[in-house]
C-alpha positions as CSV (number, residue, x, y, z in Angstrom):
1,X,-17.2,63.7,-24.7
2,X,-17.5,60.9,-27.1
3,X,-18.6,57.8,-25.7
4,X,-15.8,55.1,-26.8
5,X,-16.6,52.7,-29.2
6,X,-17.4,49.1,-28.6
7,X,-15.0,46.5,-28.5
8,X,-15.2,44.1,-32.4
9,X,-16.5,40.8,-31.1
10,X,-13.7,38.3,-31.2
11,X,-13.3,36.9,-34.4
12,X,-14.1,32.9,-35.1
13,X,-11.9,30.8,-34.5
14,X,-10.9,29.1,-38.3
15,X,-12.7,25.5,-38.0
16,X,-9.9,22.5,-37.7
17,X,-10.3,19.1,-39.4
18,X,-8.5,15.9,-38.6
19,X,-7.6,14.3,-41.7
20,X,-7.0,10.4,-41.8
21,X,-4.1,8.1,-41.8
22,X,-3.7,4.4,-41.9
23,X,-7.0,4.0,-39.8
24,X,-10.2,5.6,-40.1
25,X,-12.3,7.0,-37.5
26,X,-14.2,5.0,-34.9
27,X,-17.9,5.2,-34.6
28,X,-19.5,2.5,-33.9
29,X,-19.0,0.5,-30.7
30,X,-16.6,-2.3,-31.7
31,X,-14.4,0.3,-33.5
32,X,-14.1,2.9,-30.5
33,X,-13.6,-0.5,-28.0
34,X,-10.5,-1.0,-31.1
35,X,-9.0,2.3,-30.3
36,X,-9.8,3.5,-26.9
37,X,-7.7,1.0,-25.8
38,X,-4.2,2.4,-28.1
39,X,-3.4,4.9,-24.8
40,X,-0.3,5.7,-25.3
41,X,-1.1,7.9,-28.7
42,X,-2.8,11.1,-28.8
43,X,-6.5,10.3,-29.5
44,X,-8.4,13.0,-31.1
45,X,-12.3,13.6,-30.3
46,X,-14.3,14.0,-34.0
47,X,-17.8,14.6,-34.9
48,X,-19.6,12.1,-37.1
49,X,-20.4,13.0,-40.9
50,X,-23.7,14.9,-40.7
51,X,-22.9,15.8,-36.6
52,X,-24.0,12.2,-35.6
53,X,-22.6,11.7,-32.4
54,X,-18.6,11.8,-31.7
55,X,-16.5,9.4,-32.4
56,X,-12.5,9.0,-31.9
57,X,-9.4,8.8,-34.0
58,X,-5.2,7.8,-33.3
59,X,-3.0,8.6,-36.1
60,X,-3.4,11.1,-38.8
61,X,-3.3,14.2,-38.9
62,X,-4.7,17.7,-38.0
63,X,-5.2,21.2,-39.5
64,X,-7.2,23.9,-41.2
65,X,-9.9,23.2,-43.9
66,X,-8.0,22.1,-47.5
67,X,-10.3,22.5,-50.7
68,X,-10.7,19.1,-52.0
69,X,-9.3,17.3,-49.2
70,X,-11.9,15.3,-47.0
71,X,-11.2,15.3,-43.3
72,X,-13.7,15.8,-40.1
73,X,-14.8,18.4,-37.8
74,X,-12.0,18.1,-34.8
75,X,-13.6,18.7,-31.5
76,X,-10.3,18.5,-29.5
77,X,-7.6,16.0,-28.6
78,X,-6.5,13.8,-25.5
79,X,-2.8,13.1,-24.9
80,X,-1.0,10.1,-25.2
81,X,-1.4,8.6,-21.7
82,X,1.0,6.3,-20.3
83,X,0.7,4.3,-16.6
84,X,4.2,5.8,-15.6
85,X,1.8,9.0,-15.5
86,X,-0.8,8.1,-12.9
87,X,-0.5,10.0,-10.0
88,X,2.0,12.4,-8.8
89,X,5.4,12.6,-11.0
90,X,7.2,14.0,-7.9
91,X,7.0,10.4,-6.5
92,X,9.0,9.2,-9.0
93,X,11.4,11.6,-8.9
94,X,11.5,11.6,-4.8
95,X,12.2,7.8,-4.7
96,X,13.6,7.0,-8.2
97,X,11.0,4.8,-9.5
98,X,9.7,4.7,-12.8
99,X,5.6,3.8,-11.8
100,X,3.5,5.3,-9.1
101,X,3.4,2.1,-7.2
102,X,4.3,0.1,-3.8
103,X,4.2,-3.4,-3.3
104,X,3.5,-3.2,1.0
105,X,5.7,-4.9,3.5
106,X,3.8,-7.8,4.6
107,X,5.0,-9.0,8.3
108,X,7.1,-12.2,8.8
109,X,9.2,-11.8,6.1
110,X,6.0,-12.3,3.6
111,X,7.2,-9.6,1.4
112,X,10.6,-11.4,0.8
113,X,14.3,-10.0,-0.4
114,X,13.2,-11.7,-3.5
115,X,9.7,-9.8,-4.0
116,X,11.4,-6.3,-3.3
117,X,14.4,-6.8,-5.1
118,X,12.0,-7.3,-7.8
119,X,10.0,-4.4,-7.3
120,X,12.9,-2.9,-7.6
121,X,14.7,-3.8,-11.0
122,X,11.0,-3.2,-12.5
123,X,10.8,0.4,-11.3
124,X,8.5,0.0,-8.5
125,X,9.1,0.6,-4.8
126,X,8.8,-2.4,-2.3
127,X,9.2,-2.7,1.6
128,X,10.4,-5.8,3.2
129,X,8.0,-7.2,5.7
130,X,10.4,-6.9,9.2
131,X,7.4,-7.1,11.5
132,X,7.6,-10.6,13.4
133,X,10.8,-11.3,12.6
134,X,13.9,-11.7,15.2
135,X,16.5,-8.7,15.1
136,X,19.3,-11.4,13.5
137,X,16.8,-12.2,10.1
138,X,16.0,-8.9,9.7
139,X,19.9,-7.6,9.4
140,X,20.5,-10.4,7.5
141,X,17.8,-9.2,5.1
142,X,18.5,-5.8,5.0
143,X,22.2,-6.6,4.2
144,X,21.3,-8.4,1.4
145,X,19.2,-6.4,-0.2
146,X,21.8,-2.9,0.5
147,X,24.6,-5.4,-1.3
148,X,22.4,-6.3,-4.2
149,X,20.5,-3.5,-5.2
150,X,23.7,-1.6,-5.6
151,X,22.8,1.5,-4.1
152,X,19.5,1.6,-5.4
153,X,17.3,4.5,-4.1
154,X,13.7,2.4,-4.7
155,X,13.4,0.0,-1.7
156,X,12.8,-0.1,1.9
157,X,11.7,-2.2,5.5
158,X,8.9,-1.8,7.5
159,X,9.1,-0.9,11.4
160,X,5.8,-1.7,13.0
161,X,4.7,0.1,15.9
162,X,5.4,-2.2,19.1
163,X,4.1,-0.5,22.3
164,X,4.8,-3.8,24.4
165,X,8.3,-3.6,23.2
166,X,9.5,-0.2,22.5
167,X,13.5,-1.6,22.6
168,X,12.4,-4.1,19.8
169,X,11.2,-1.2,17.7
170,X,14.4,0.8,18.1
171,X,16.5,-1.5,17.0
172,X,14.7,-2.1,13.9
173,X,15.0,1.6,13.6
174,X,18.9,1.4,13.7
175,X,19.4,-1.3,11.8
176,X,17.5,0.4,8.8
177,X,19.6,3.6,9.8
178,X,23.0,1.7,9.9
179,X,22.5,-0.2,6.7
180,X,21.5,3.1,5.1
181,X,18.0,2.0,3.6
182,X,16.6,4.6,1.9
183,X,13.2,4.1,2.8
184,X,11.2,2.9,5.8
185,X,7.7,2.7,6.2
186,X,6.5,2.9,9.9
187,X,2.7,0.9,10.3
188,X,0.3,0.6,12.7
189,X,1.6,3.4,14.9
190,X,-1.2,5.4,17.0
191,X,1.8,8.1,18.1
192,X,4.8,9.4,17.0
193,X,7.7,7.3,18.9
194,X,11.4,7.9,19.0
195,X,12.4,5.5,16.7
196,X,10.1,7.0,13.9
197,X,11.0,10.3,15.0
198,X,15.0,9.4,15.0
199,X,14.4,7.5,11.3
200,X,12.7,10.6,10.0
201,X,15.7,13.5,11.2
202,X,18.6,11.6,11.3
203,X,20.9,12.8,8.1
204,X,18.5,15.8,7.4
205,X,21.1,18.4,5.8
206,X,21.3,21.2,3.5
207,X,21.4,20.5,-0.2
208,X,23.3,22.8,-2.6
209,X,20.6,25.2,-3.4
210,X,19.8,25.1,0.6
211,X,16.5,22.6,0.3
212,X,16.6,20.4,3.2
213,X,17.5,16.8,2.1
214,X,16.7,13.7,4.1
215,X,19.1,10.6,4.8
216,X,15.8,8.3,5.2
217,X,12.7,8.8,3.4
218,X,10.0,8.0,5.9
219,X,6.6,6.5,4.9
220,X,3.7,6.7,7.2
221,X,0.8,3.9,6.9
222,X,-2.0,5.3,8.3
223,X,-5.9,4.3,8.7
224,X,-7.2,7.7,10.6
225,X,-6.8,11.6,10.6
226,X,-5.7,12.2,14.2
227,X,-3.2,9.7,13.6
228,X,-2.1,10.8,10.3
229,X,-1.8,14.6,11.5
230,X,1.2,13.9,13.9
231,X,2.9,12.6,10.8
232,X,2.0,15.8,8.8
233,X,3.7,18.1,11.0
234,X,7.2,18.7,12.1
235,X,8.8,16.2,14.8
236,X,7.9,17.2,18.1
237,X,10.5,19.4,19.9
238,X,10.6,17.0,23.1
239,X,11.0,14.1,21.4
240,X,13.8,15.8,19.2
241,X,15.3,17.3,21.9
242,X,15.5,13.9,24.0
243,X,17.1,12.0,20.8
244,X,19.5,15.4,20.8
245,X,20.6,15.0,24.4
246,X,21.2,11.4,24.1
247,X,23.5,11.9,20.9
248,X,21.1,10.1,18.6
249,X,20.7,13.2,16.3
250,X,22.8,16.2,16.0
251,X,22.1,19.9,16.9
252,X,21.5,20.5,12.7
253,X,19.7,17.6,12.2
254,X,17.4,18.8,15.2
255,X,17.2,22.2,13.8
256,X,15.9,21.5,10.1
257,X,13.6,18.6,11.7
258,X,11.4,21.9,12.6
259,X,11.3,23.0,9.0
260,X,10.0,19.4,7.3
261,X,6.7,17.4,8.1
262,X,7.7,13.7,9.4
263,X,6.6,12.1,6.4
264,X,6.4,13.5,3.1
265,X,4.8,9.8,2.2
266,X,1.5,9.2,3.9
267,X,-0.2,6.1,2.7
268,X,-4.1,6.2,3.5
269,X,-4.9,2.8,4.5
270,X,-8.5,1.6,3.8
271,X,-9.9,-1.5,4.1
272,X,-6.9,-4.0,3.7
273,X,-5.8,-7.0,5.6
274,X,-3.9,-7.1,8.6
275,X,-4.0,-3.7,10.4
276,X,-6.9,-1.8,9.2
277,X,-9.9,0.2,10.7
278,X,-12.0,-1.3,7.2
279,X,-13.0,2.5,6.4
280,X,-13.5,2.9,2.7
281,X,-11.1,5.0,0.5
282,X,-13.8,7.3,-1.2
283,X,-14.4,8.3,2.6
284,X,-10.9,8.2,4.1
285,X,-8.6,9.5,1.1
286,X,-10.3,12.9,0.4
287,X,-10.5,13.8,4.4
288,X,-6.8,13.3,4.4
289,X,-5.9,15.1,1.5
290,X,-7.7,18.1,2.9
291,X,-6.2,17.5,6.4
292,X,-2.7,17.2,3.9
293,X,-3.5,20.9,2.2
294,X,-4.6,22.0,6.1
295,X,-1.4,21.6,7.6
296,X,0.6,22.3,4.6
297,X,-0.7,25.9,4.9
298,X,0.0,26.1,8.0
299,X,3.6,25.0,8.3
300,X,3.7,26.7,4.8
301,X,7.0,24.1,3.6
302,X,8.6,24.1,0.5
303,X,7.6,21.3,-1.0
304,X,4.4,19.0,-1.0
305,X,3.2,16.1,0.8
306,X,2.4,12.6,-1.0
307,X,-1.0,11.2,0.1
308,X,-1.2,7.5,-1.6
309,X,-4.0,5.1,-1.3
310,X,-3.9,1.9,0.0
311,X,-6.5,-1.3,1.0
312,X,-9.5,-2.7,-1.4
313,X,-6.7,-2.1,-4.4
314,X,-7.6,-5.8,-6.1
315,X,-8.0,-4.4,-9.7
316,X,-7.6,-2.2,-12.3
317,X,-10.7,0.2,-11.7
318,X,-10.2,-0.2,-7.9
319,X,-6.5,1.7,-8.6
320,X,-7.8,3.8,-11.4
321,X,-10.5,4.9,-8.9
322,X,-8.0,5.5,-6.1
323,X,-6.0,8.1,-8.7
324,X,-9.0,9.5,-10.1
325,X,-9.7,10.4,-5.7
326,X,-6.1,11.8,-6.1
327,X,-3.8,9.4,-4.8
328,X,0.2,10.6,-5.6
329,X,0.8,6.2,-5.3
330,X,-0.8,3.1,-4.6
331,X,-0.1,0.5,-2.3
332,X,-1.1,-2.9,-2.6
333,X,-0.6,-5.8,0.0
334,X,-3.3,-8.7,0.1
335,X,-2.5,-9.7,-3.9
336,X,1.1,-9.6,-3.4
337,X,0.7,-12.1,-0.8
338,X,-0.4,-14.8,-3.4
339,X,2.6,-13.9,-5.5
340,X,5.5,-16.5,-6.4
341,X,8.1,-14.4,-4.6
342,X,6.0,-14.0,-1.8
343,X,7.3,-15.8,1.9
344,X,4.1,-17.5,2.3
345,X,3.9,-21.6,2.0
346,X,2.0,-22.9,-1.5
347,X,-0.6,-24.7,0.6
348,X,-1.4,-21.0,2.2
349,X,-1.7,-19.7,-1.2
350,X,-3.9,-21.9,-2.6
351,X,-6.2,-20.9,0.1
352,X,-5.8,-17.4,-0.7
353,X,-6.5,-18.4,-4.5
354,X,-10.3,-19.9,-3.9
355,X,-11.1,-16.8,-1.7
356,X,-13.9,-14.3,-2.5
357,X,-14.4,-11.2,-1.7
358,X,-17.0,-11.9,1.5
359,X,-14.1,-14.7,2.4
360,X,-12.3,-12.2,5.2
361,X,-13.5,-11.3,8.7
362,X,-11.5,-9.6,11.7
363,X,-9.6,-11.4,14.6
364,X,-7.4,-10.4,17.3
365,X,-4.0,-9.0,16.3
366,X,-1.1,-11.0,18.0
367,X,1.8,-7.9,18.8
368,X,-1.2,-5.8,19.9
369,X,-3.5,-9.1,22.2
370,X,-4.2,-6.9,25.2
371,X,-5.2,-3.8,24.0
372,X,-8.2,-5.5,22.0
373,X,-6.8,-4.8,18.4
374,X,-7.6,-6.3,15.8
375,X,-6.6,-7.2,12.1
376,X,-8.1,-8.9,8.9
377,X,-7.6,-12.0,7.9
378,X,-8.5,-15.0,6.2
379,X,-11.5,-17.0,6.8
380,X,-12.4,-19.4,4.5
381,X,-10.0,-22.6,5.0
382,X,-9.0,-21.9,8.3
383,X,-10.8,-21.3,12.0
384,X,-7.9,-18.7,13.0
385,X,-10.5,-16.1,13.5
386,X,-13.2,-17.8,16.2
387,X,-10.3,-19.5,17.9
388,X,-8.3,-16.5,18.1
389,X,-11.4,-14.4,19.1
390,X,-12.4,-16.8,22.1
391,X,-9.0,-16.8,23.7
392,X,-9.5,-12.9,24.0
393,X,-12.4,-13.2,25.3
394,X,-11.2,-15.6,28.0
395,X,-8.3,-13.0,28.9
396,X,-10.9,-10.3,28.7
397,X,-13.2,-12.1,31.4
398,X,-10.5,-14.0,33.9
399,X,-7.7,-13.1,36.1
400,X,-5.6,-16.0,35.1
401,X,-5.7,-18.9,33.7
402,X,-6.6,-20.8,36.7
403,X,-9.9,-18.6,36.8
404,X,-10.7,-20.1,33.5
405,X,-13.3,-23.1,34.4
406,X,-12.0,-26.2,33.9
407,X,-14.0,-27.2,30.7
408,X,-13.0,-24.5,29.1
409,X,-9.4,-25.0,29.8
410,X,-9.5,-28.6,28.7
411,X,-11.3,-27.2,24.9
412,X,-8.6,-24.7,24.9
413,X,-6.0,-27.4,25.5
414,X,-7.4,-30.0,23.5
415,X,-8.8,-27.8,20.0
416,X,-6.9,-24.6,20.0
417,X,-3.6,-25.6,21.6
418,X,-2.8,-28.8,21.1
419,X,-0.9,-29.5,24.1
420,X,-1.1,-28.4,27.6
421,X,-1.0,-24.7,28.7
422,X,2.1,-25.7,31.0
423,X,4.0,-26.8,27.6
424,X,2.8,-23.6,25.3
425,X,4.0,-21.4,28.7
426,X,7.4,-23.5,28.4
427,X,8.0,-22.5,24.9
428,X,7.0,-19.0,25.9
429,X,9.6,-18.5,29.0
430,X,12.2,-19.9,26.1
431,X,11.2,-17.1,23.5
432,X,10.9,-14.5,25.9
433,X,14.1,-15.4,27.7
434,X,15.8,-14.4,24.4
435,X,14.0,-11.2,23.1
436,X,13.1,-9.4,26.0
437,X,13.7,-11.4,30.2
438,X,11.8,-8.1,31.4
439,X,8.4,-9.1,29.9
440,X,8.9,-12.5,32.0
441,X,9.2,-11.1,35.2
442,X,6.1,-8.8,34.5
443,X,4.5,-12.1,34.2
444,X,5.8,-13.8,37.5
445,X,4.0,-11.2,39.1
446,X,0.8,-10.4,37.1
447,X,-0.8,-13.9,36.5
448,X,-3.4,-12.3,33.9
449,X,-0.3,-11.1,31.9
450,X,1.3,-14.5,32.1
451,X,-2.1,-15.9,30.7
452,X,-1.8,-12.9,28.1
453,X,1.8,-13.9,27.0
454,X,0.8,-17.9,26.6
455,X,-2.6,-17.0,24.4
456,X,-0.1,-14.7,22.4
457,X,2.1,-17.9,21.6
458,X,-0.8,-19.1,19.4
459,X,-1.7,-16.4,17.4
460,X,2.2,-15.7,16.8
461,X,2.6,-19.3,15.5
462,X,-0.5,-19.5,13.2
463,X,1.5,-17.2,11.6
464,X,4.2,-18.8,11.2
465,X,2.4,-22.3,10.5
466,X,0.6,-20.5,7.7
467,X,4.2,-19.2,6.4
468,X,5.9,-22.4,6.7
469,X,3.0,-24.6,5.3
470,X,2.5,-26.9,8.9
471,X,-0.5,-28.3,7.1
472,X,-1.3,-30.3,10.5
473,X,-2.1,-27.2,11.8
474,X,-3.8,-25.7,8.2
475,X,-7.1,-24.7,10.0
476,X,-5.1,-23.0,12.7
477,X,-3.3,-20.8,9.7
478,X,-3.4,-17.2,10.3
479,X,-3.6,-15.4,6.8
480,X,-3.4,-11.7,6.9
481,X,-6.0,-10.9,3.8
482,X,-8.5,-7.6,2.6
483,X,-11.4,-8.5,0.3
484,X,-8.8,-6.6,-2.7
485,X,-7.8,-10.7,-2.6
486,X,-11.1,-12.1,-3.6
487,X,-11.9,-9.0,-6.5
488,X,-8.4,-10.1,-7.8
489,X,-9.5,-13.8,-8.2
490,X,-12.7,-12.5,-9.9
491,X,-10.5,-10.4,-12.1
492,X,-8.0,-13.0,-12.7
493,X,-10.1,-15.8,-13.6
494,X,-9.6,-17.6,-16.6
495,X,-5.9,-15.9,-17.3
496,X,-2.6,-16.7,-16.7
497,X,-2.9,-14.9,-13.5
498,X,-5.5,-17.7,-12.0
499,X,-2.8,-19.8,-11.5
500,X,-0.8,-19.4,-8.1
501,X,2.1,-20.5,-9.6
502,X,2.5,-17.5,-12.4
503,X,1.0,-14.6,-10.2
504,X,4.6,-13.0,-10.4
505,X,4.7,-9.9,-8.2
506,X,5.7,-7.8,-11.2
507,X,3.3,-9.0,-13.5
508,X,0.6,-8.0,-11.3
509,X,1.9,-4.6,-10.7
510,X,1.9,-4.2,-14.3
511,X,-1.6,-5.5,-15.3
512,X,-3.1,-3.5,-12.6
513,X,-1.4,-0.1,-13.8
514,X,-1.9,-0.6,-17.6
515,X,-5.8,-1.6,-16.9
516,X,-6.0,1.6,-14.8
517,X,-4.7,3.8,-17.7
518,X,-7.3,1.8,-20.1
519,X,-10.0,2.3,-17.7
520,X,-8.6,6.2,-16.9
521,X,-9.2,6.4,-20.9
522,X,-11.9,5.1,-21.1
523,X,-13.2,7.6,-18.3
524,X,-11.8,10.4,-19.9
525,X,-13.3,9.0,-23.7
526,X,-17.4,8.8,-21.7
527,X,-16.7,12.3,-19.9
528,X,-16.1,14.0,-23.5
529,X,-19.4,12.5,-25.1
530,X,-18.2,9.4,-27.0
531,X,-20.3,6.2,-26.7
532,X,-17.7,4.2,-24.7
533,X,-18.9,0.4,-24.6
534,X,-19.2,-1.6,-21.4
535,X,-16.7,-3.9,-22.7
536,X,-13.6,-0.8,-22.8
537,X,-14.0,-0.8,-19.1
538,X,-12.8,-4.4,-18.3
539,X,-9.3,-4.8,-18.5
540,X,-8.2,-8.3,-19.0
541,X,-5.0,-9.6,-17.9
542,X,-2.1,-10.1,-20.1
543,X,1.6,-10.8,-20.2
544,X,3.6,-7.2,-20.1
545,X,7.0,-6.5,-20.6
């Protein structure tokens, strides 16, 4: 039998030349800096006359060898590349936005109607900052922002874990549930609660093609895996089945809240201010992207999960390196605080203004005092942090505040407080009278907690000092802040942008976007052999429409 005959080899491939247009091709540094930075054209990737080296080229045009016409060697050709495209297009579509990007709900009404309305009307998603506030602002808010976004899809409140107050956190939840917001992001939880289980199945339904459709589009901020995973995964049946029997969600609602992961937005939170565990994002993204495929596969839904970066995001290479890790979003929150619409006072945000990036440290987190948390802050300007740190310690070591020798109670009094512990516990009884009686009498009878509840009234009003501008009390200002706030003042120096009063929360969306598709060129330009100069990979900032 004849043995078959060998396959032809494949035939060449007919060599393709690009042929020039208005601009020539770009060799030598100064011209490839010119045109690596034209993005949002095609650039095509050519070799140099005589094979020197490969240069780039926008415009013209490509095509087989003519006689007599002189073109170059094309290597192959990049697409245009806009910053609508970074990340994962489903995001947009999910929440109607036009850019992969979040301005984060800073607590106290920091991030302001104002700041996420403009989010908003730019095609950006922002989340008011409910945490801190009393239940009356933040339905005020919320009502204001559902009447004048006109039934836009791209904006949303935070509700903030509260384990000393689990009634506070459920109302937040049904006010964002009555007002029909579309999205909520829940931060600083370490387990799934009610109320985030309740926001995350109430108005599941069928759609017409029979893909389940949510009435609330939960966000999850998260900082570690074993926290994250909860989130990943379908609602727990008790918890559903509690909600169920006490007619806060339907038998339907129950039923397709097995089929869907909590969250199909799952912010990885790196080292930011506020709430943070200060792990970096090259470590913590990719673990919970795998941990995102892991329980994907094994719940094996319809539809994929979101996994969007957030902390350290200060400038344009810190978000083009957070995409390039494969972040579907990005969340920024220190920057935004130093923003024009932002809630907090001028004199706070000229502090924020001279800070570096080594101008942060961590201090005891007010809603969470007794369980030792902690958050970042501030700490150039302002001796928040020590003062903050020492009254923990004294609730850490005593049983009351009688225990508490009486030298130290009279530097308390006299440097931290400002007036006597019997007038800071007044105030306290007056507060607490209002939000929630049952935390008093837990006081009455536990002296250490009464002690707990009085050190709590300064690190709440820092806060607040820092957001109203009390500058009497300016080193006493609590300023939630990540080192992404001193990289941005490096990056912003010398533009428009240095100024406090023109950091507009939009603009600084914008310039951070368009320099992470410049520097995502750029990237892409280097990776394909062209001589990129130094110089293409620092993005300057600029007025965008």
């Amino acid at each position: 039998m004849a043995s078959p005959r060998p396959a032809a080899p494949p035939a060449l491939a007919a060599p393709v030349l690009w042929y020039p247009g208005e601009r020539p091709a770009a060799f030598t540094p100064a011209e490839i800096l010119s045109t690596a930075v034209v993005i949002r054209e095609a650039v095509h990737l050519v070799t140099a006359p005589a094979g020197r080296g490969t240069g780039i080229a926008v415009g013209g045009s490509t095509g087989p060898v003519v006689p007599g016409r002189r073109g170059l060697p094309l290597l192959g050709t990049l697409p245009p590349l806009y910053p609508e495209w970074l990340g994962d297009r489903s995001f947009g579509e999910a929440h109607g936005v036009r850019f992969p990007y979040v301005a984060g709900e800073m607590a106290g009404g920091i991030a302001t109607v104002g700041m996420v309305s403009a989010m908003a009307r730019a095609g950006m998603l922002g989340f008011f900052g409910a945490a801190g506030l009393d239940l009356e602002r933040v339905e005020r808010a919320v009502a204001e922002l559902a009447s004048g976004l006109g039934g836009r899809p791209n904006w949303g409140v935070n509700l903030i874990h509260s384990p000393g107050e689990p009634m506070l956190e459920d109302r937040v939840a049904e006010i964002a549930l009555r007002h029909r917001v579309p999205a909520v992001s829940a931060s600083a939880f370490m387990a799934l609660t009610p109320a985030v289980v309740k926001v995350a199945a109430r108005g599941l339904r069928r759609g017409p093609q029979g893909r389940i459709l949510r009435g609330t589009r939960l966000f999850a901020k998260v900082s570690r895996p074993e926290v994250a995973g909860p989130f990943m995964t379908p609602a727990p049946e008790p918890l559903v089945r509690a909600l169920v029997e006490r007619g806060q969600l339907t038998e339907d609602e129950a039923e397709l809240a097995a089929r869907v992961p909590v969250a199909e937005d799952v912010t990885v939170e790196a080292d930011s201010g506020g709430h943070t565990d200060n792990r970096p994002l090259t470590v913590l993204l990719p673990a919970m992207l795998a941990l995102r495929d892991e329980l994907t596969a094994v719940h094996g839904y319809d539809r994929g999960i979101r996994i969007g970066a957030a902390g350290g995001l200060g400038t344009p290479a810190a978000v083009a390196g957070a995409f390039a890790l494969g972040a579907a979003y990005v969340l920024t929150g220190s920057v935004n605080q130093a923003a024009r619409e932002s809630g907090l006072s001028d004199d706070a945000k000229a502090m924020l203004a001279r800070a570096d990036v080594a101008d942060v440290t961590m201090a005891p987190a007010a809603d969470m005092f007794e369980l030792g948390v902690k958050l970042q802050v501030l700490r150039r300007g302002t001796l928040f942090a020590g003062r903050a740190a020492l009254l923990y310690e004294l609730y850490r070591d005593h049983e009351s505040w009688e225990d508490i020798p009486p030298g130290q109670r009279a530097r308390v009094e006299q440097d931290i407080l400002r007036t006597s512990f019997d007038a800071v516990w007044a105030e306290t009884v007056r507060f607490w009278e209002q939000r929630d009686p049952s935390r008093l009498r837990k006081a009455e009878e536990d002296p250490r907690d009464r002690m707990a509840l009085a050190f709590r009234w300064y690190l709440g009003m820092s806060s607040r000092w820092a957001v109203s501008g009390h500058t009497e009390r300016r080193a006493d200002y609590q300023v939630w802040c990540g080192p992404a706030m001193g990289a941005f003042n490096r990056w912003a120096a010398d533009s428009f942008l240095a100024d406090p009063g023109r950091r507009d929360v939009v603009q600084i969306a914008l310039n951070l976007l368009e320099g992470a598709a410049v520097l995502t060129r750029a990237h892409q330009l280097r990776s394909h052999g062209v001589a990129v100069p130094a110089a293409a990979f620092a993005f300057r900032p600029r007025r965008l429409a």
